[in-house]
Each structure stands twice: as structure tokens, then as C-alpha cells.
C-alpha positions in Angstrom: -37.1 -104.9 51.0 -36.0 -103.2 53.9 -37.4 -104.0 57.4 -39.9 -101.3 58.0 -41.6 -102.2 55.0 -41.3 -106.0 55.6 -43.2 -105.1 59.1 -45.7 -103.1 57.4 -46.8 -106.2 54.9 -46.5 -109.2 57.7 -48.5 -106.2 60.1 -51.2 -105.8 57.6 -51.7 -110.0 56.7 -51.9 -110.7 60.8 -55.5 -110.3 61.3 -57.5 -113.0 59.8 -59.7 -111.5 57.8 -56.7 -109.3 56.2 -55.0 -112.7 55.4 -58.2 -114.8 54.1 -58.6 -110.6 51.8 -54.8 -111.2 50.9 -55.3 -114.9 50.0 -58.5 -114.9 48.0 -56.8 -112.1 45.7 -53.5 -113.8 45.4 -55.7 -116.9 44.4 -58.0 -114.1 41.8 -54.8 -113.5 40.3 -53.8 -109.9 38.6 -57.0 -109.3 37.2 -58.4 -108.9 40.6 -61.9 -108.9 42.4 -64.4 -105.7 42.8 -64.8 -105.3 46.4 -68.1 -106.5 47.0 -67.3 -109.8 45.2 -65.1 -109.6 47.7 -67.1 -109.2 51.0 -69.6 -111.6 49.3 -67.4 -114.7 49.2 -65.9 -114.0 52.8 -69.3 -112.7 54.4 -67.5 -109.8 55.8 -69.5 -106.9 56.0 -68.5 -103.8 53.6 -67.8 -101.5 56.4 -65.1 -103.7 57.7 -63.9 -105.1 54.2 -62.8 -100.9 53.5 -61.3 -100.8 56.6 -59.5 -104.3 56.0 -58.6 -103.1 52.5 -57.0 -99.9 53.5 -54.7 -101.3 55.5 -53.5 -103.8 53.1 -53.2 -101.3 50.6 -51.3 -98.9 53.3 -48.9 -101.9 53.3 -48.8 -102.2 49.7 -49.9 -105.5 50.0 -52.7 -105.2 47.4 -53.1 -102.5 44.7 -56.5 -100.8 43.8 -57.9 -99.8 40.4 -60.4 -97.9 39.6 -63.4 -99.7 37.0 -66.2 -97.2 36.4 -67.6 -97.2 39.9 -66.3 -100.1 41.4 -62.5 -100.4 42.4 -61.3 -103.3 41.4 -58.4 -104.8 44.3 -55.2 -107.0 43.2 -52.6 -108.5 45.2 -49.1 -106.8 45.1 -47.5 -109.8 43.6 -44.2 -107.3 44.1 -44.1 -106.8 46.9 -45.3 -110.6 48.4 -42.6 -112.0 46.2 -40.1 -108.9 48.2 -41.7 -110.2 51.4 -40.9 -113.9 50.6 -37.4 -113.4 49.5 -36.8 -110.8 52.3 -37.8 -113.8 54.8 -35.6 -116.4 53.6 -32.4 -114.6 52.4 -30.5 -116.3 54.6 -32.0 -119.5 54.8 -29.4 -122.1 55.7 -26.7 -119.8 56.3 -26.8 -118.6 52.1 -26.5 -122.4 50.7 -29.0 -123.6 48.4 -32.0 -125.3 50.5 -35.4 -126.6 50.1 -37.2 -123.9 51.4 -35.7 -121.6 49.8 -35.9 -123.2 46.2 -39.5 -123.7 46.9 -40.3 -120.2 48.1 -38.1 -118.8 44.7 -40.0 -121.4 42.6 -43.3 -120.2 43.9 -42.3 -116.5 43.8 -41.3 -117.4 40.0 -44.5 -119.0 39.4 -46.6 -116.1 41.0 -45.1 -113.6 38.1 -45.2 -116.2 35.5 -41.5 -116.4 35.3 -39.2 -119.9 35.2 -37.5 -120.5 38.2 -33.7 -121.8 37.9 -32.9 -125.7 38.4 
């Protein structure tokens, strides 16, 4: 991930109703949530949720499928696992350390892979 991009994501999750959008998908899973399940379980209003949306999306932070007339929005799992790996690549000066087995664990978890031991 390069560092414009990892501006864009960490710019787009640092409003709080961007981050609680971002976290309820990520907790959805890839299957996703129609938008107005969305605003329904955060109580924010539709206006704002597009607005929020779009500027998660612009970050590629969430990805949006159409499903007759809803759209149906996802978390990126791509690019949060690029964001996470981007922020701790040099944890602890390159050596193996706890936060950075736990964010690779996590990361492996999030796209259903094994993490190494």
C-alpha cells in the first residue's frame, strides 16, 4: 500500500460515524448490509449515511453491490488487511513481535486464511 492510499483509508475511518459504518460491515462480513439496514442499526439518518458511504468507498474502504434496488455495502477486507500490514511493517525494527503476529493473525482470520506459527 503506498502512503497516499494509506491516508485516504485512515482519512475516511476518522469520523465516527465512518468508523462505527466501517466496523458494523467488517462485523456483517462479505456478504454485506443494504444501506438502510445500515442507517437503521446506527440511527443515522440516510442523507448522511450516502454521504458517509461515499467517502468510505472513495477510500476503498468498503465496496458496493448493486441487489435489485438496493445496493448492498461490504468492507474492503483488501484493503483493511493492506492498511494493517502497511501500519506495522516495521514493527520492532522487522523482528517477529506481538503486535505484529496479532495484527497478521487477525488479517489471516479476516480472509479466512491460516496464519503462520
Amino acid at each position: 500500500m503506498e502512503t497516499k492510499s494509506a491516508l485516504d483509508a485512515l482519512s475516511a475511518i476518522a469520523h465516527d460515524s465512518r468508523l462505527a459504518v466501517f466496523r458494523l460491515l467488517v462485523q456483517t462480513g462479505p456478504q454485506g448490509m443494504a444501506a438502510t439496514k445500515i442507517a437503521q442499526q446506527l440511527g443515522i439518518a440516510p442523507s448522511s449515511l450516502s454521504f458517509h458511504l461515499k467517502e468510505l468507498a472513495h477510500a476503498d474502504m468498503v465496496c458496493a453491490t448493486p441487489a435489485g434496488r438496493s445496493i448492498i455495502y461490504s468492507a474492503n477486507f483488501s484493503t483493511m488487511n493492506a492498511l494493517l500490514a502497511y501500519l506495522t511493517a516495521n514493527c520492532c525494527g522487522g523482528t517477529d513481535c506481538l503486535p505484529a503476529a496479532a495484527a497478521a493473525a487477525a488479517a489471516a482470520a479476516a480472509t479466512g486464511l491460516k496464519s503462520r506459527p
